[in-house]
Chimera marker file (.cmm) of the C-alpha trace (Angstrom):
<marker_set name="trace">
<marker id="1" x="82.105" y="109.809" z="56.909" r="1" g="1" b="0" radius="0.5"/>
<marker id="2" x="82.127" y="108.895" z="60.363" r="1" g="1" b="0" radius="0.5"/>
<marker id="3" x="79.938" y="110.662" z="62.890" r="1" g="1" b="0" radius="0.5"/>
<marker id="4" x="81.563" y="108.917" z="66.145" r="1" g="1" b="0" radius="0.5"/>
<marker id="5" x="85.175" y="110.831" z="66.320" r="1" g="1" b="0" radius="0.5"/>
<marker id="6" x="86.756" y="110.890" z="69.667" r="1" g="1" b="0" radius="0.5"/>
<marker id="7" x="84.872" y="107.679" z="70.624" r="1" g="1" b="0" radius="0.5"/>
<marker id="8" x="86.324" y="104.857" z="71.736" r="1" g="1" b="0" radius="0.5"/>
<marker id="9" x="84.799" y="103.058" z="69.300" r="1" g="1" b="0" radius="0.5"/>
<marker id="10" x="84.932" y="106.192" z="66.754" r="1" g="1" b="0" radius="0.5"/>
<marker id="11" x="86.276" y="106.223" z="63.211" r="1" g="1" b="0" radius="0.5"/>
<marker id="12" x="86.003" y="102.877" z="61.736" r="1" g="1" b="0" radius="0.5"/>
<marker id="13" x="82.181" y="102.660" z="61.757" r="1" g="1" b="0" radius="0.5"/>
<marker id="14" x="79.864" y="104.804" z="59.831" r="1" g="1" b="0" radius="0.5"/>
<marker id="15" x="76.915" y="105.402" z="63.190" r="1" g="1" b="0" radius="0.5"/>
<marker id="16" x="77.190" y="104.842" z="66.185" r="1" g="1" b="0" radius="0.5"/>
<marker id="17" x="76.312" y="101.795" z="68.493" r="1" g="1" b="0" radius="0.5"/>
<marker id="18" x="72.556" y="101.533" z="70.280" r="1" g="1" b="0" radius="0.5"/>
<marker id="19" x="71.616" y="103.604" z="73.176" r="1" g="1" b="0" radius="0.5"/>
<marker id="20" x="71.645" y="100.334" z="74.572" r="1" g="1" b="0" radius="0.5"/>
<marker id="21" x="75.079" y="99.655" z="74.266" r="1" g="1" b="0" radius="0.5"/>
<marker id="22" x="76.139" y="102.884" z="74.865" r="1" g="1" b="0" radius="0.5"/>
<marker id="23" x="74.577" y="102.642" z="78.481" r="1" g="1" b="0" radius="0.5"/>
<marker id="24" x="76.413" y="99.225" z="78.597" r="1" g="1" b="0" radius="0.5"/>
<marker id="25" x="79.897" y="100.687" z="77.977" r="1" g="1" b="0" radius="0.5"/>
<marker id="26" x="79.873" y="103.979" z="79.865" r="1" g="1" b="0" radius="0.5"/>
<marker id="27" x="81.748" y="103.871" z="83.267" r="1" g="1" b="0" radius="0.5"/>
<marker id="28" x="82.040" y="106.790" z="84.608" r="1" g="1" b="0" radius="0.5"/>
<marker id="29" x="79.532" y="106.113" z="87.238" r="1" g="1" b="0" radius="0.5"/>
<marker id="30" x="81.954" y="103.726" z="88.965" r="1" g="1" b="0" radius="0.5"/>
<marker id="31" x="85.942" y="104.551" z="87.392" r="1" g="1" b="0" radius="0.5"/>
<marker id="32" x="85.640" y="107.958" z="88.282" r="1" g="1" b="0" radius="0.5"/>
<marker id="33" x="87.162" y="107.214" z="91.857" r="1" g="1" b="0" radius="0.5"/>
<marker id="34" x="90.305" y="106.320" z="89.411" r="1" g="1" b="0" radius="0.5"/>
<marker id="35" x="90.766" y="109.925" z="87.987" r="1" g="1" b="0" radius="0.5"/>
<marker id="36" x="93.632" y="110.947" z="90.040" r="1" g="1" b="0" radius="0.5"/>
<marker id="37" x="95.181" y="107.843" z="89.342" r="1" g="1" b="0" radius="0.5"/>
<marker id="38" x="94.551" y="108.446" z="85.744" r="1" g="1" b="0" radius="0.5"/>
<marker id="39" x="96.500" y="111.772" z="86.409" r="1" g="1" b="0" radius="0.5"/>
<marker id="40" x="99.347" y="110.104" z="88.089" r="1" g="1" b="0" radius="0.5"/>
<marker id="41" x="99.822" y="107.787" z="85.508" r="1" g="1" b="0" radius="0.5"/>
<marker id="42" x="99.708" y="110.402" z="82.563" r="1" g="1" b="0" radius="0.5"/>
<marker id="43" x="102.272" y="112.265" z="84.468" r="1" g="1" b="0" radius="0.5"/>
<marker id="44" x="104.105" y="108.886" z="84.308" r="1" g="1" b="0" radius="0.5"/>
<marker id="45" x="103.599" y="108.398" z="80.679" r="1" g="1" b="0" radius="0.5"/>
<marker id="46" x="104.931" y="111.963" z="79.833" r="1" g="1" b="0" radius="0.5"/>
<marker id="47" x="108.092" y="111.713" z="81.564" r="1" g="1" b="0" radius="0.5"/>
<marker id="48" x="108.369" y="108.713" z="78.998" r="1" g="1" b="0" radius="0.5"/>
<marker id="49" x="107.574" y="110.053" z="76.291" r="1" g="1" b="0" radius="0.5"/>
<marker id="50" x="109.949" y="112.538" z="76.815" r="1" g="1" b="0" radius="0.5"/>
<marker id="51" x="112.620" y="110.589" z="77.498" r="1" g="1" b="0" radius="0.5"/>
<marker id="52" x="111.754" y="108.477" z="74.536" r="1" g="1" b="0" radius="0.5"/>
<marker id="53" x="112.172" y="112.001" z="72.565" r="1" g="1" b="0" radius="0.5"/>
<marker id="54" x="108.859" y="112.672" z="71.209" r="1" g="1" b="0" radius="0.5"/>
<marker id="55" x="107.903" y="115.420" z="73.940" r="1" g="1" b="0" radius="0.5"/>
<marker id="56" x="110.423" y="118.352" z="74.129" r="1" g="1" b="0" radius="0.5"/>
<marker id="57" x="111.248" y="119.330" z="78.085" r="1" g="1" b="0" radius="0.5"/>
<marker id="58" x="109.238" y="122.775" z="77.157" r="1" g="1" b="0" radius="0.5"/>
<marker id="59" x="106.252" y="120.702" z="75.977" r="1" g="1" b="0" radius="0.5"/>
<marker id="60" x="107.029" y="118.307" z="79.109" r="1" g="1" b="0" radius="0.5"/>
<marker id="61" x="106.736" y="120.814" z="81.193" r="1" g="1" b="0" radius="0.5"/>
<marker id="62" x="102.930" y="122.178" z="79.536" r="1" g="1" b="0" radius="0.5"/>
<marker id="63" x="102.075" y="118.555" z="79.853" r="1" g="1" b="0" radius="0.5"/>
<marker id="64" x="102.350" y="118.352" z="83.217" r="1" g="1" b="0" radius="0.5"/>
<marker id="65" x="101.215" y="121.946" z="84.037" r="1" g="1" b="0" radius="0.5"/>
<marker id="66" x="97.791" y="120.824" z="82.242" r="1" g="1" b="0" radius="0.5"/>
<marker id="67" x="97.764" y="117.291" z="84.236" r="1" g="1" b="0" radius="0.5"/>
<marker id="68" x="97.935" y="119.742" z="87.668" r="1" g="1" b="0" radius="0.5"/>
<marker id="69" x="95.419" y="121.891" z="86.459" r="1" g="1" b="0" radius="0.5"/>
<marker id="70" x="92.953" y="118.720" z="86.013" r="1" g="1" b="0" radius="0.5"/>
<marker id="71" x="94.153" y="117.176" z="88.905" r="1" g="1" b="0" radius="0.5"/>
<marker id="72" x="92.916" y="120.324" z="90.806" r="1" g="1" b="0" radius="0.5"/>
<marker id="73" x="89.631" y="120.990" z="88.916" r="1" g="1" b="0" radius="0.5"/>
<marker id="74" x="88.749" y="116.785" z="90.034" r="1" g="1" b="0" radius="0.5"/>
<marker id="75" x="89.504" y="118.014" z="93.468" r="1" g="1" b="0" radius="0.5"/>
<marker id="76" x="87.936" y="121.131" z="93.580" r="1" g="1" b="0" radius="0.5"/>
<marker id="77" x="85.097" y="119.319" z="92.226" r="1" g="1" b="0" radius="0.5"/>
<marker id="78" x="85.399" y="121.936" z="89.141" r="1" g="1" b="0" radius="0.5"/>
<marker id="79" x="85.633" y="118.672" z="87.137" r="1" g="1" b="0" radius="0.5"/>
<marker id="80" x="83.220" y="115.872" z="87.070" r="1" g="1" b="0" radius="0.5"/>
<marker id="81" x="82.159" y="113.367" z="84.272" r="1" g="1" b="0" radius="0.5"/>
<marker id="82" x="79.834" y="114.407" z="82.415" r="1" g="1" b="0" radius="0.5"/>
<marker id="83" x="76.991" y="112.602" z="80.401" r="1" g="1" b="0" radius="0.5"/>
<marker id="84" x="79.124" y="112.053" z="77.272" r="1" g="1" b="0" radius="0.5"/>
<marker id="85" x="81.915" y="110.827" z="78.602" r="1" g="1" b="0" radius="0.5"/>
<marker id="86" x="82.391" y="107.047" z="78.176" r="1" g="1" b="0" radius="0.5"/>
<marker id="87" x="84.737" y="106.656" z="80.351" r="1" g="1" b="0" radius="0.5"/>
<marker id="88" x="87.622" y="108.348" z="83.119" r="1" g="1" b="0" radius="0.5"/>
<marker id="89" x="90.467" y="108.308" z="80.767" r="1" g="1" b="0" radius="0.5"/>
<marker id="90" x="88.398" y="109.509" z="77.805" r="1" g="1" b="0" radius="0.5"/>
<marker id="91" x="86.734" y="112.536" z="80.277" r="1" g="1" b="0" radius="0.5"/>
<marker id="92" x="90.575" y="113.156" z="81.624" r="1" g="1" b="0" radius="0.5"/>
<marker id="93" x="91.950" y="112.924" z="78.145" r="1" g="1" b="0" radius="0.5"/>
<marker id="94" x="89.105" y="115.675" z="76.915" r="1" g="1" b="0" radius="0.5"/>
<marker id="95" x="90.119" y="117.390" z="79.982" r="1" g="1" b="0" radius="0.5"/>
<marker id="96" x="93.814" y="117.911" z="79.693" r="1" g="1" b="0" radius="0.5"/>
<marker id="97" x="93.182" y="118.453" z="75.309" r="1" g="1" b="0" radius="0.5"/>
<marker id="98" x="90.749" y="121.325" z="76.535" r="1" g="1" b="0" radius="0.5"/>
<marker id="99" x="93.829" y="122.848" z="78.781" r="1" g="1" b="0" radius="0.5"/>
<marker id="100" x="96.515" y="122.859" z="76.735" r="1" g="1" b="0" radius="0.5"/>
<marker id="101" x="95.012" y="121.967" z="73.340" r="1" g="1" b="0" radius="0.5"/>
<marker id="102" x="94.496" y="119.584" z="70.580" r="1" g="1" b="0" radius="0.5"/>
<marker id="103" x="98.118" y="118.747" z="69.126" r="1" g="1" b="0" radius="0.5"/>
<marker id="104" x="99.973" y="118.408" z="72.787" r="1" g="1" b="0" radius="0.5"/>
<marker id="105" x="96.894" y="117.005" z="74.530" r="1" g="1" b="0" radius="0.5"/>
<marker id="106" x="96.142" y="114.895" z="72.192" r="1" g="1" b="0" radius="0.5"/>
<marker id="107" x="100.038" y="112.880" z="72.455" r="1" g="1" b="0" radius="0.5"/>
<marker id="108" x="98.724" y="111.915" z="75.409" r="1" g="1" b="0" radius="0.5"/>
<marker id="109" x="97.970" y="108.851" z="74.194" r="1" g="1" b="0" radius="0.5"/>
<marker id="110" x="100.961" y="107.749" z="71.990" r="1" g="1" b="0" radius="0.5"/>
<marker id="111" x="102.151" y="104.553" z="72.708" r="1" g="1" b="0" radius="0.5"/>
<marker id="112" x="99.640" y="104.065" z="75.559" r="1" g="1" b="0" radius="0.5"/>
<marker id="113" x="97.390" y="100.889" z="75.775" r="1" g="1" b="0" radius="0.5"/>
<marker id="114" x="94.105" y="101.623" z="77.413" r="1" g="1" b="0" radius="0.5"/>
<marker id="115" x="94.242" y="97.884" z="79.338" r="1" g="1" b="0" radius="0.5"/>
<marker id="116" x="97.620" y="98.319" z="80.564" r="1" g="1" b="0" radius="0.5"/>
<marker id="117" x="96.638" y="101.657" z="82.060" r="1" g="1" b="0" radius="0.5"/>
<marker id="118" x="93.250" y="100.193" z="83.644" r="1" g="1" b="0" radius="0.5"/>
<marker id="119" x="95.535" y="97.510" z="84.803" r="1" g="1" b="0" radius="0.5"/>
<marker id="120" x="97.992" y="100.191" z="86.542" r="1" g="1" b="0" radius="0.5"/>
<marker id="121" x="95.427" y="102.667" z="87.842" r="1" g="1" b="0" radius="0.5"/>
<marker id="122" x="93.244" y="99.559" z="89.539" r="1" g="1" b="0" radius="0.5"/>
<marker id="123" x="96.824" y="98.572" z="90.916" r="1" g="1" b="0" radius="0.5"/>
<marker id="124" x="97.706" y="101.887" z="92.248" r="1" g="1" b="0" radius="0.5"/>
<marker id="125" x="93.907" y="102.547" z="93.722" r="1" g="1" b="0" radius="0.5"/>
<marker id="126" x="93.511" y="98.671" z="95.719" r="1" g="1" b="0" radius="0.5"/>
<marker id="127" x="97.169" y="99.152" z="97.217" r="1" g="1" b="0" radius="0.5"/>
<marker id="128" x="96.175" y="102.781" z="98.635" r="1" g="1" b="0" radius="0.5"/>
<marker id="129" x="92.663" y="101.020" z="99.550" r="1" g="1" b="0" radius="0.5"/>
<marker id="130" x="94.743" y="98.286" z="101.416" r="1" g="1" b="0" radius="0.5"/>
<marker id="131" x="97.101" y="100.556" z="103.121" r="1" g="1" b="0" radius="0.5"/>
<marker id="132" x="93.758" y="102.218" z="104.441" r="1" g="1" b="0" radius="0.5"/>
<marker id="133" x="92.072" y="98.895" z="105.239" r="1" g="1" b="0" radius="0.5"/>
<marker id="134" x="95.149" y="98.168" z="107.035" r="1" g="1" b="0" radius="0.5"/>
<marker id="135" x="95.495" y="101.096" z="109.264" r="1" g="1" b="0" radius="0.5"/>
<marker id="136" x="91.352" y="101.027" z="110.358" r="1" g="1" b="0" radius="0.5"/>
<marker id="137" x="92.188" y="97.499" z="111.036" r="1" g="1" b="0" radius="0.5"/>
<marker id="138" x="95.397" y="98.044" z="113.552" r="1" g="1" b="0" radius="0.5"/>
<marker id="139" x="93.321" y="100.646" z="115.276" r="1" g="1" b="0" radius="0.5"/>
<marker id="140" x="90.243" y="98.333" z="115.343" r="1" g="1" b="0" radius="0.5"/>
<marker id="141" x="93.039" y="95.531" z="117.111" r="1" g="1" b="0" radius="0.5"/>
<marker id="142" x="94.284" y="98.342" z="119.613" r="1" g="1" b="0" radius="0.5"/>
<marker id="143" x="90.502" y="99.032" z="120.714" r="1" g="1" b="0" radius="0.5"/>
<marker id="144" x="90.032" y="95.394" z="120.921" r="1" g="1" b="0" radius="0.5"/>
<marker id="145" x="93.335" y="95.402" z="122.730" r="1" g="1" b="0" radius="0.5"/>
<marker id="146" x="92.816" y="98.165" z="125.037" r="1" g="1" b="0" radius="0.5"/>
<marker id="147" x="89.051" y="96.395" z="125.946" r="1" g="1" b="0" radius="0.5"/>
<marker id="148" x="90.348" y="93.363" z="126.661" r="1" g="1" b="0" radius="0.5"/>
<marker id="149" x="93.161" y="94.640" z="128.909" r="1" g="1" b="0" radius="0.5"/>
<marker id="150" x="90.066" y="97.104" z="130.787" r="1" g="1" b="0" radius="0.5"/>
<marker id="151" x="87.627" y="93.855" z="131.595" r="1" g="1" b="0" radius="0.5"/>
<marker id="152" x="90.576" y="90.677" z="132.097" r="1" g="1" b="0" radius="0.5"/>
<marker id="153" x="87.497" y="89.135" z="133.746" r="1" g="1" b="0" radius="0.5"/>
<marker id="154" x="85.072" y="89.428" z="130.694" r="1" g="1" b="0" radius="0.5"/>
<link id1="1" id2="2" r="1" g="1" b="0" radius="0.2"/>
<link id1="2" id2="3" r="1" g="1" b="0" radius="0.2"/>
<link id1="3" id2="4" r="1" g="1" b="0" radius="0.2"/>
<link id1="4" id2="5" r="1" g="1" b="0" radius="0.2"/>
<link id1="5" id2="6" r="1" g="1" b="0" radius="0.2"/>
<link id1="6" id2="7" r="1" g="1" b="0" radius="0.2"/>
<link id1="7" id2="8" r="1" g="1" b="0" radius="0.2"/>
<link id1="8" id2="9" r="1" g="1" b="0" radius="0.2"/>
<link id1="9" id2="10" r="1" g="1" b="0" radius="0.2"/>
<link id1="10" id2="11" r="1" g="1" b="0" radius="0.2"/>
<link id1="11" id2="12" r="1" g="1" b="0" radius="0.2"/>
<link id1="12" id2="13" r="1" g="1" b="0" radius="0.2"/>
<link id1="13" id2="14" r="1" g="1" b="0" radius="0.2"/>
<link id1="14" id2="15" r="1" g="1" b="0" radius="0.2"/>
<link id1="15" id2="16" r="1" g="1" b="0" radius="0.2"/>
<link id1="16" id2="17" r="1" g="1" b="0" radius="0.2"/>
<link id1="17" id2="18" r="1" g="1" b="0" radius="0.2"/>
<link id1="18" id2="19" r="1" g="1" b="0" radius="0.2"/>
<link id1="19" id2="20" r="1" g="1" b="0" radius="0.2"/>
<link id1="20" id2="21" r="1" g="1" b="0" radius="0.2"/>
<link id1="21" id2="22" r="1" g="1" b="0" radius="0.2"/>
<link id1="22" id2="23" r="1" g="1" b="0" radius="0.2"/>
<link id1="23" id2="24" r="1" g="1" b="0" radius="0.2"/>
<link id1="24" id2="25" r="1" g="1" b="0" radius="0.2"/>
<link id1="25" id2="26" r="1" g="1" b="0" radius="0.2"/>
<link id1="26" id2="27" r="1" g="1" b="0" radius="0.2"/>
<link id1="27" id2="28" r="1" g="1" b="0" radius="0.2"/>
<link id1="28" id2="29" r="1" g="1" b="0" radius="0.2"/>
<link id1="29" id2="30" r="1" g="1" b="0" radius="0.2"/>
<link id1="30" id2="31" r="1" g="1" b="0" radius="0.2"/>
<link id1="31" id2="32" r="1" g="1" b="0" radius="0.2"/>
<link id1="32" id2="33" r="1" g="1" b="0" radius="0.2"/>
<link id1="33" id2="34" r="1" g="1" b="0" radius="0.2"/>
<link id1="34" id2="35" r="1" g="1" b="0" radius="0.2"/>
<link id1="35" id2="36" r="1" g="1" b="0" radius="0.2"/>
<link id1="36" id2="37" r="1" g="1" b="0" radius="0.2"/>
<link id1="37" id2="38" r="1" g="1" b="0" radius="0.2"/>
<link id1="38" id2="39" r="1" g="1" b="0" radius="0.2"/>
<link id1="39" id2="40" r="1" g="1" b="0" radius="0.2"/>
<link id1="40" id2="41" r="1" g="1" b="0" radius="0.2"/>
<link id1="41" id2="42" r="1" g="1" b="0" radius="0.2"/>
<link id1="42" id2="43" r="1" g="1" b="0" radius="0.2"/>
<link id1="43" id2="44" r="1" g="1" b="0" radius="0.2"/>
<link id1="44" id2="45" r="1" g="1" b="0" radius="0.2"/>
<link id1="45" id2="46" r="1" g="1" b="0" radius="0.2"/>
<link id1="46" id2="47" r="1" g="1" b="0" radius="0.2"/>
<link id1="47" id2="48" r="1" g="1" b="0" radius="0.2"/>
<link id1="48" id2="49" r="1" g="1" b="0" radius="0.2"/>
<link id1="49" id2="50" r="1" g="1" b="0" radius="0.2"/>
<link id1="50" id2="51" r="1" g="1" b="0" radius="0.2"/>
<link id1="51" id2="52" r="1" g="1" b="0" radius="0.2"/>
<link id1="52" id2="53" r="1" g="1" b="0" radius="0.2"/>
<link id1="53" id2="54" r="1" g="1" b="0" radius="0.2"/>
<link id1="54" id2="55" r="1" g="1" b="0" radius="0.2"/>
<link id1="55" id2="56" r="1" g="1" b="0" radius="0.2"/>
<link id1="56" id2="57" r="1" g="1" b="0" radius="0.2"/>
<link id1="57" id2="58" r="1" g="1" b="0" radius="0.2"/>
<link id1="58" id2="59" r="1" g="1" b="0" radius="0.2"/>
<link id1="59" id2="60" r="1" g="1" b="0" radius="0.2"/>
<link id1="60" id2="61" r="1" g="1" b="0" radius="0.2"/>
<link id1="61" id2="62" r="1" g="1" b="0" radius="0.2"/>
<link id1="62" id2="63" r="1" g="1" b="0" radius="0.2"/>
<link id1="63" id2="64" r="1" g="1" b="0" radius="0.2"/>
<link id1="64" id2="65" r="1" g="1" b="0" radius="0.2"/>
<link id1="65" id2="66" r="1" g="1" b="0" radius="0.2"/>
<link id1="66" id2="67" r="1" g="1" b="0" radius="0.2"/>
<link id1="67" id2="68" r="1" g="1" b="0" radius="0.2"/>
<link id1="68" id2="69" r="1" g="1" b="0" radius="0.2"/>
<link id1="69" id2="70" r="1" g="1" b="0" radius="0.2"/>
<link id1="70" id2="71" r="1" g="1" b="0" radius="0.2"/>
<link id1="71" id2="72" r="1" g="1" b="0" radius="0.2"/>
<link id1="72" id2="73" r="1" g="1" b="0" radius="0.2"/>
<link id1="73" id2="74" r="1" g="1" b="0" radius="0.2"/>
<link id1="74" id2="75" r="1" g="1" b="0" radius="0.2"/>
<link id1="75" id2="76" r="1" g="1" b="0" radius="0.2"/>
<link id1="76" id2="77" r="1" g="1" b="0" radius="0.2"/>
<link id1="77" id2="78" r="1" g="1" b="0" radius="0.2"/>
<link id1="78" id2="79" r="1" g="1" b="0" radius="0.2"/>
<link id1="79" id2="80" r="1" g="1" b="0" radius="0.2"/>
<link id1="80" id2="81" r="1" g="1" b="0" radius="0.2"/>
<link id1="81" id2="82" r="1" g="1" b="0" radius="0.2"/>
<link id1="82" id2="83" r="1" g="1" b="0" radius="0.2"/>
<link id1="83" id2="84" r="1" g="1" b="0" radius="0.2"/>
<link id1="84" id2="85" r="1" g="1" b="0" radius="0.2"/>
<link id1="85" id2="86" r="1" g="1" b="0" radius="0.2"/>
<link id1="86" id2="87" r="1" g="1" b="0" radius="0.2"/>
<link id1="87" id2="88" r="1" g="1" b="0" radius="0.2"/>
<link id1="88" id2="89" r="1" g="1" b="0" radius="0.2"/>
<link id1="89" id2="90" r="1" g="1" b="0" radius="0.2"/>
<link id1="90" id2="91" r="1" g="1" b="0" radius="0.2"/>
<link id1="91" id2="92" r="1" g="1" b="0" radius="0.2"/>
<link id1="92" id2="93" r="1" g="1" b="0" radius="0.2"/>
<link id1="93" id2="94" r="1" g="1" b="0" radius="0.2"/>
<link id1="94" id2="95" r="1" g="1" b="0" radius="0.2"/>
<link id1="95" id2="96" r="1" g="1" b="0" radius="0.2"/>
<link id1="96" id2="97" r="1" g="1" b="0" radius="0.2"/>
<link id1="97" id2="98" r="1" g="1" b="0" radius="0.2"/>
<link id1="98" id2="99" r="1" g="1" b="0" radius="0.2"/>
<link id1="99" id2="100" r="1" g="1" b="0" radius="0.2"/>
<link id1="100" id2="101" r="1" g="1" b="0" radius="0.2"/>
<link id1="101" id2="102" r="1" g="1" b="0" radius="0.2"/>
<link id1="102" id2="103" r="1" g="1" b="0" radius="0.2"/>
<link id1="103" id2="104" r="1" g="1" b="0" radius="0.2"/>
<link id1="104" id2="105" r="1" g="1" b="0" radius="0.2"/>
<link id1="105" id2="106" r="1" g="1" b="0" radius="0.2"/>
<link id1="106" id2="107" r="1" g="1" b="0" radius="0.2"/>
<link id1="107" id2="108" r="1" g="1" b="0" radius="0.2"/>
<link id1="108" id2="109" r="1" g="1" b="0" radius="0.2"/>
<link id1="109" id2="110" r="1" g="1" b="0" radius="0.2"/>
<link id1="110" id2="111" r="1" g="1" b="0" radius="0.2"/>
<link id1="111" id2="112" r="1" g="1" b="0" radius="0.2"/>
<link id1="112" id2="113" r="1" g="1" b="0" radius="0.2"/>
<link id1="113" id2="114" r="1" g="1" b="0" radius="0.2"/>
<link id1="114" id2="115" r="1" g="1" b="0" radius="0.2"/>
<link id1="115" id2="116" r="1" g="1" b="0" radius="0.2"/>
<link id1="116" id2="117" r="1" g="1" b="0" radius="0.2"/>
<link id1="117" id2="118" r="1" g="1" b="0" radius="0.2"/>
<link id1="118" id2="119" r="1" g="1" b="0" radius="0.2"/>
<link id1="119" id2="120" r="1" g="1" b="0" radius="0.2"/>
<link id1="120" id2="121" r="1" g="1" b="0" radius="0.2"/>
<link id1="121" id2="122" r="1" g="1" b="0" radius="0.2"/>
<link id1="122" id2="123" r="1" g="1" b="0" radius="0.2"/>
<link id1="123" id2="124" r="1" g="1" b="0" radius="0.2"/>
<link id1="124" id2="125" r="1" g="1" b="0" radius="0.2"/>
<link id1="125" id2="126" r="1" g="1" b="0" radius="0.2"/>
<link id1="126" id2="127" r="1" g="1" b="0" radius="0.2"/>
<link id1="127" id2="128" r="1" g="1" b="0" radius="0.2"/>
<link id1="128" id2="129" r="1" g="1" b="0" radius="0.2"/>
<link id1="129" id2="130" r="1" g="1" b="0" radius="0.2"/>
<link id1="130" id2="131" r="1" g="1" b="0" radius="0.2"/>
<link id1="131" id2="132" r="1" g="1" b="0" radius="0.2"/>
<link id1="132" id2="133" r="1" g="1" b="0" radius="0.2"/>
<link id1="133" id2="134" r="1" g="1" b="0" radius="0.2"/>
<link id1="134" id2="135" r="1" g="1" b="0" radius="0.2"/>
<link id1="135" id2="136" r="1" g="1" b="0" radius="0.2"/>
<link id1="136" id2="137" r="1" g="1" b="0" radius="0.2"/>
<link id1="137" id2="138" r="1" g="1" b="0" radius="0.2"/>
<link id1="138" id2="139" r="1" g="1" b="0" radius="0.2"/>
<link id1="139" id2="140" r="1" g="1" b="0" radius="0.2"/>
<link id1="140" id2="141" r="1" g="1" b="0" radius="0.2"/>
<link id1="141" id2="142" r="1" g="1" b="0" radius="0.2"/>
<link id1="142" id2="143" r="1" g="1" b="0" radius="0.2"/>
<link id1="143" id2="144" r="1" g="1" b="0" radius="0.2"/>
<link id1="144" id2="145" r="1" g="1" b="0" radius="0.2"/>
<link id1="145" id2="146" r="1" g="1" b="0" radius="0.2"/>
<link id1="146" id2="147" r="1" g="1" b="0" radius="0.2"/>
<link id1="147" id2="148" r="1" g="1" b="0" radius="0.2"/>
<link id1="148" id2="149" r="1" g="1" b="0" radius="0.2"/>
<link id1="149" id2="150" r="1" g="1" b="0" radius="0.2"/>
<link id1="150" id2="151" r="1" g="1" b="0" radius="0.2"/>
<link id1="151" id2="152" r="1" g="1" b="0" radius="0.2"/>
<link id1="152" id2="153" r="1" g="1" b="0" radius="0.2"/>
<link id1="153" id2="154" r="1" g="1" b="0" radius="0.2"/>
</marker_set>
């Protein structure tokens, strides 16, 4: 029987892998800035799996009540990884299973691959980094500006 459930790499092996490689494959220490991303994109996901019939609009609707409730623990600061969690989406997915339990949690991930949602949530976090980058930049341009037009002889 396997001792690794809810891992990533749970279920098919019989232990678990080194310490080694489990210090290796955690990410929390960097991903976490992606957790209300994460969030966003469940909320995303839901919607679809509703619409694709296999969440009712009453179990919709607890869905996304539990993704709020997360949402607001990560920025309350209420919610932060924790030592056994491999990763954000594992942590978020433990999380939302916690709120609203096991068997609607745990649809979550139907129909969900993990790359194509690291490939979304980087997407969503570098265009909200470049929308800041951009504005610190225009009023870095309007300083520079605004200097230049003070000292024309400079």
């Amino acid at each position: 029987m396997a001792t690794n459930e809810g891992s990533l790499w749970g279920g098919r092996f019989s232990s678990g892998p080194s310490p080694e490689l489990v210090r290796l494959s955690k990410s929390t220490h960097f991903d976490w800035r992606l957790a209300l991303y994460d969030i966003a994109g469940s909320r995303a996901h839901a919607r679809a799996l509703a619409k694709a019939g296999l969440l009712t609009d009453s179990e919709l609707l607890d869905m996304l009540s539990g993704l709020d409730r997360v949402a607001a623990a990560i920025e309350s600061g209420a919610l932060v990884a924790q030592e056994s969690d491999e990763d954000v989406h594992g942590a978020l997915e433990n999380a939302l299973i916690a709120d609203v339990g096991p068997e609607l949690g745990g649809r979550i991930r139907a129909g969900r691959s993990r790359n194509d949602q690291i490939a979304t949530l980087t997407r969503m976090y570098l265009r909200d980094a470049a929308r800041a980058l951009s504005v610190e930049l225009t009023r870095l341009i309007d300083a520079l500006v605004a200097q230049a037009e003070a000292h024309p002889t400079a």
